[in-house]
C-alpha positions as CSV (number, residue, x, y, z in Angstrom):
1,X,-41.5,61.2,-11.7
2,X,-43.6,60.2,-8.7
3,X,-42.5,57.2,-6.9
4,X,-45.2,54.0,-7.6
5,X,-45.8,50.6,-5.6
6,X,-44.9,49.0,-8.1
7,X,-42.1,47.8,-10.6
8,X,-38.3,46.4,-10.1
9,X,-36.5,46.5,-6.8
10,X,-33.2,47.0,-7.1
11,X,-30.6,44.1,-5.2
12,X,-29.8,40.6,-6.7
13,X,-30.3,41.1,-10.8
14,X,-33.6,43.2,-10.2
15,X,-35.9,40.6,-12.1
16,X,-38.1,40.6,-9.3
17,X,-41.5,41.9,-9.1
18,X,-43.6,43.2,-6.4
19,X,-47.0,45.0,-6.2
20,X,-48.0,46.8,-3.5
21,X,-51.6,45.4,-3.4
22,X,-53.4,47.8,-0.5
23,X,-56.3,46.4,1.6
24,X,-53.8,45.9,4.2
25,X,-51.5,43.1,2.7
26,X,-47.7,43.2,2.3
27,X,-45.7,41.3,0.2
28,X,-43.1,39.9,2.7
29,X,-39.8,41.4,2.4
30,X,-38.1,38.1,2.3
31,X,-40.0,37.4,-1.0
32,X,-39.0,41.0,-2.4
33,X,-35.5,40.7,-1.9
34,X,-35.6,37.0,-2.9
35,X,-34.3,35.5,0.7
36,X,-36.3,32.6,1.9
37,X,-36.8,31.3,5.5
38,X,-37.3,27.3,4.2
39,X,-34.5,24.9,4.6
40,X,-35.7,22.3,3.3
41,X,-38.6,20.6,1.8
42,X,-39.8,17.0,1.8
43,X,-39.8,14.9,-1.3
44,X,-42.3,11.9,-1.8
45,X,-39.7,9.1,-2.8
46,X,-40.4,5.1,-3.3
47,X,-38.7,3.3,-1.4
48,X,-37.9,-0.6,-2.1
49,X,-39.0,-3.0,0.5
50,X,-35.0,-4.7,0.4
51,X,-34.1,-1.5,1.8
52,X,-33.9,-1.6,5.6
53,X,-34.6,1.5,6.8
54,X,-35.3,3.4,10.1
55,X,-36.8,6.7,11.4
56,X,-33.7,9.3,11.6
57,X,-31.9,7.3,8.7
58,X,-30.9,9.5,5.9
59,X,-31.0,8.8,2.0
60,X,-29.9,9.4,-1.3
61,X,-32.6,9.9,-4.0
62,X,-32.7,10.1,-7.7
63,X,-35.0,11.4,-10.2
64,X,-37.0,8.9,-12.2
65,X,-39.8,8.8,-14.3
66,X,-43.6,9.5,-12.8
67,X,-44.5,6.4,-10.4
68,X,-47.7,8.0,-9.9
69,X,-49.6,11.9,-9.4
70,X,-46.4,13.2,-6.9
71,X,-43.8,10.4,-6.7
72,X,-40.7,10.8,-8.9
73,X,-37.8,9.5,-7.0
74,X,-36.5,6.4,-5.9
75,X,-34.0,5.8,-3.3
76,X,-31.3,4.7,-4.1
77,X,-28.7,4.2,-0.8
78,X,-29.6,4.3,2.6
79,X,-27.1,6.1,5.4
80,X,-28.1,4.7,8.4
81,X,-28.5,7.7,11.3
82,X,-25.6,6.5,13.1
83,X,-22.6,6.7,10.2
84,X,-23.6,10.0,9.1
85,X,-20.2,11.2,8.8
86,X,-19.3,15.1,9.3
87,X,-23.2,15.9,10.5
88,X,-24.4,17.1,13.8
89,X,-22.9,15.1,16.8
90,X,-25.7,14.3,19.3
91,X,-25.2,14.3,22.9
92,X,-24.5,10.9,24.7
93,X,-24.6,11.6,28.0
């Protein structure tokens, strides 16, 4: 029973595959072992013009249906950037 490149890797549930491909590429071990370096993604979202809403600002979205080929969200509140409760503190001075 020779040891192959490929199969199941043993760790969280063991449903993931990998394939040792050769001509130099590696499947990253991040993938393998099913830890990911990105935090977060962005989401096209419409926005309603009554909103008032500035760069930093954060919002709430929800799932609607297609608005067109990648937007299907709307906002639906607005947290302005300086009542972010509980979040990072910036420095004043």
């Amino acid at each position: 029973s020779k040891k192959t490149g490929k199969g199941k890797r043993p760790g969280k549930g063991g449903n993931r595959f990998w394939k040792s491909i050769g001509l130099g590429f590696k499947t990253p071990r991040e993938a393998i072992e099913g830890r990911y370096e990105k935090r977060h993604s962005n989401i096209p979202a419409h926005i309603s013009p009554c909103f008032r809403v500035k760069e930093g600002d954060h919002v709430i979205i929800g799932q609607c249906r297609p608005l067109s080929k990648t937007v299907r969200f709307n906002v639906l509140k607005v947290i302005p950037a300086g009542s972010s409760g509980g979040g990072k503190k910036a420095f004043t001075g």
